[in-house]
N, C-alpha and C positions, 0 to 999 in steps of 0.2 A: 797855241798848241791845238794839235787836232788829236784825235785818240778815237781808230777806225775800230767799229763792234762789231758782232752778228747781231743776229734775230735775239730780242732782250727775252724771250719766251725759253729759249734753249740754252744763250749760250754762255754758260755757267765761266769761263774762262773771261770771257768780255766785262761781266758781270765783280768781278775778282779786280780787275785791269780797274773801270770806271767808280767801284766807290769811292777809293778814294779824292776824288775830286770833288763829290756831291758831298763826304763826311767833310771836308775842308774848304765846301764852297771854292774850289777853284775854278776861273773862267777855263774852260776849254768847251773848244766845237766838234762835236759826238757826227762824227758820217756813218750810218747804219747800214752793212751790206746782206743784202739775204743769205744766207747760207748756202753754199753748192751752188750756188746760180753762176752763168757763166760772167756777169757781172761783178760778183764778189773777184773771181779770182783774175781778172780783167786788169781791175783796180789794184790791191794788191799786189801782183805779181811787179808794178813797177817800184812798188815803196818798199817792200820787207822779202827777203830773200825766203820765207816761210810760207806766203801766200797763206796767214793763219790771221786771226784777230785774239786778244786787241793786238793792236800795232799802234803805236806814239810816236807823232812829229813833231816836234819842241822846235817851231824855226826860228832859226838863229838872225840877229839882224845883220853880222858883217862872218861870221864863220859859216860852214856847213850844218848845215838843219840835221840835230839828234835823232833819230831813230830807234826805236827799242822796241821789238818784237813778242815780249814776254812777258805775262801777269805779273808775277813777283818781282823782275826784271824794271817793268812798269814802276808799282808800287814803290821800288828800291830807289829808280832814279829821281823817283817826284819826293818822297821823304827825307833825300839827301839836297838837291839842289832847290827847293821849296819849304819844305817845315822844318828846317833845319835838324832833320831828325828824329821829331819829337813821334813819329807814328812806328816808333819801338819803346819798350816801356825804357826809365833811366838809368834803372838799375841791373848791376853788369847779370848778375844773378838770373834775374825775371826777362832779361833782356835775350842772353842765351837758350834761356825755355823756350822763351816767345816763338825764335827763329827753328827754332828743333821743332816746334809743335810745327810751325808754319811750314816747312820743309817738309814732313810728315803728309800734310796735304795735297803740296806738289809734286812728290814723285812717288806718293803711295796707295792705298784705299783703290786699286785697280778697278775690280772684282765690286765695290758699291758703285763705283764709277760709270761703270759699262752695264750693270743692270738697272741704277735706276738713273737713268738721263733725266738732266733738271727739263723740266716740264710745267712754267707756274699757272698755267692756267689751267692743267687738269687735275682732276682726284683719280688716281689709279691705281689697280693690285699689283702686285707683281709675285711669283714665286721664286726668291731668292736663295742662291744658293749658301753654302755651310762659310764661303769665303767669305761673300756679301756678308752677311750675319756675324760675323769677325768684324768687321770693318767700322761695322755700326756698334757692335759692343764695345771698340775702343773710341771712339769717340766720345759716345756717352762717358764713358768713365772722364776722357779726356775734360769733358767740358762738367762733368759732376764736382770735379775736384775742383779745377779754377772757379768755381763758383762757390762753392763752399770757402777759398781762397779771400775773396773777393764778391760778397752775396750781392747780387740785383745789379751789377757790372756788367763791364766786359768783359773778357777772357783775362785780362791783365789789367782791369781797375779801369784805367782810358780808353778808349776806340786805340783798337793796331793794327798793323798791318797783317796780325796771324786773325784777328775779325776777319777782315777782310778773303782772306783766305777758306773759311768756311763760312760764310754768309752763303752759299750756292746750295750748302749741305742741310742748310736749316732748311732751304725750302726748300729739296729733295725731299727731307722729313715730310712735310707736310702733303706734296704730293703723295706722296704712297703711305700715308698714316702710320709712320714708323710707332710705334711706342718707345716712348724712351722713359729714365729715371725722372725721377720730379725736380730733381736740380738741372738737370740734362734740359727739362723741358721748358724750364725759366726760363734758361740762357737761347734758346731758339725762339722761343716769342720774344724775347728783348730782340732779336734779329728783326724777326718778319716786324713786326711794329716800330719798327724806326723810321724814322722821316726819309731816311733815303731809299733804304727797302721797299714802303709802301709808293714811292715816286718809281720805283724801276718796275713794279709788280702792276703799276697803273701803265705807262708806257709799254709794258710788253702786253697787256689785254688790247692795247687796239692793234694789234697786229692781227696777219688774218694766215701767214703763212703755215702750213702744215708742213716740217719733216718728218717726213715715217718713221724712220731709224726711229727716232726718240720720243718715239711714241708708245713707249714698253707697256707690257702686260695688258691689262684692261679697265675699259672706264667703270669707274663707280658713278 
């Protein structure tokens, strides 16, 4: 399998797409394209009709080679024909949250999204707007409760797929010194200090590229 990134410094959607292979130790070959280079979309533009990362190629030995152009999409197809599953919790209950929370991430949080762009190798301010400041207030709650659920966890007891899903969020946090609740902030440092975390957070330090765009507010 190969599973094409951006820049491991920015891009929070690659970052979504790739843990799960580092939480489950699966062999796959990471091709890293710069972002916006004409390179990136060079490459791309022949594999995924989105010209977006991540992008997943599963080649098949005697069918046509799988393609799946989407984080959760990603995630979905590797916990079905790989973990048989197991990276949703078991129970139908916890199971249905899980996917609502997860979902919640993918097509919501606009407005945190677009003012604090993941950034792991800077400390930045940013002046956030009233939406931004929603976004983060539910979260917080989001991950206060599942922790109090589930103390010194993950979001749903096991590593899952809705981890995965805001692992980009914790180190947003931490870029722009969000404050959060004390349970809120348990659950972000079990993030950032996990072996696959600290492996992505190391890999995107030797990068030397600068995006502007996502380069918000200012350095502390």
């Amino acid at each position: 399998m190969q599973l094409y990134i951006g820049n491991q410094n920015y891009s929070s959607w690659s970052l979504r797409g790739w843990l799960i292979f580092a939480q489950h130790d699966l062999k796959i070959e990471v091709i890293k394209l710069p972002l916006f280079k004409p390179e990136f979309y060079r490459t791309l533009e022949k594999i995924t009709p989105t010209a977006k990362v991540p992008t997943l190629v599963d080649k098949q030995v005697e069918d046509e080679d799988v393609v799946v152009w989407d984080s959760l999409a990603i995630l979905e197809y590797i916990n079905e024909q790989y973990l048989e599953g197991s990276a949703w919790p078991t129970d139908p209950r916890q199971k249905a949250k899980a996917r609502a929370i997860a979902c919640e991430m993918h097509s919501g949080f606009t407005a945190l999204r677009n003012e604090m762009p993941m950034n792991c190798r800077a400390t930045r301010h940013v002046e956030l707007s009233q939406n931004a400041l929603n976004d983060i207030a539910r979260i917080d709650q989001m991950w206060s409760q599942q922790m109090n659920d589930y103390p010194d966890e993950w979001l749903f007891g096991e590593w899952s797929i809705v981890d995965a899903m805001y692992a980009p969020i914790a180190l947003r946090f931490q870029t722009y010194q969000i404050p959060l609740s004390d349970l809120a902030r348990q659950y972000q440092q079990k993030v950032i200090t996990s072996p696959a975390i600290q492996r992505w957070l190391y890999e995107a330090s030797l990068e030397s590229d600068i995006v502007e765009e996502d380069e918000a507010g200012e350095a502390i």
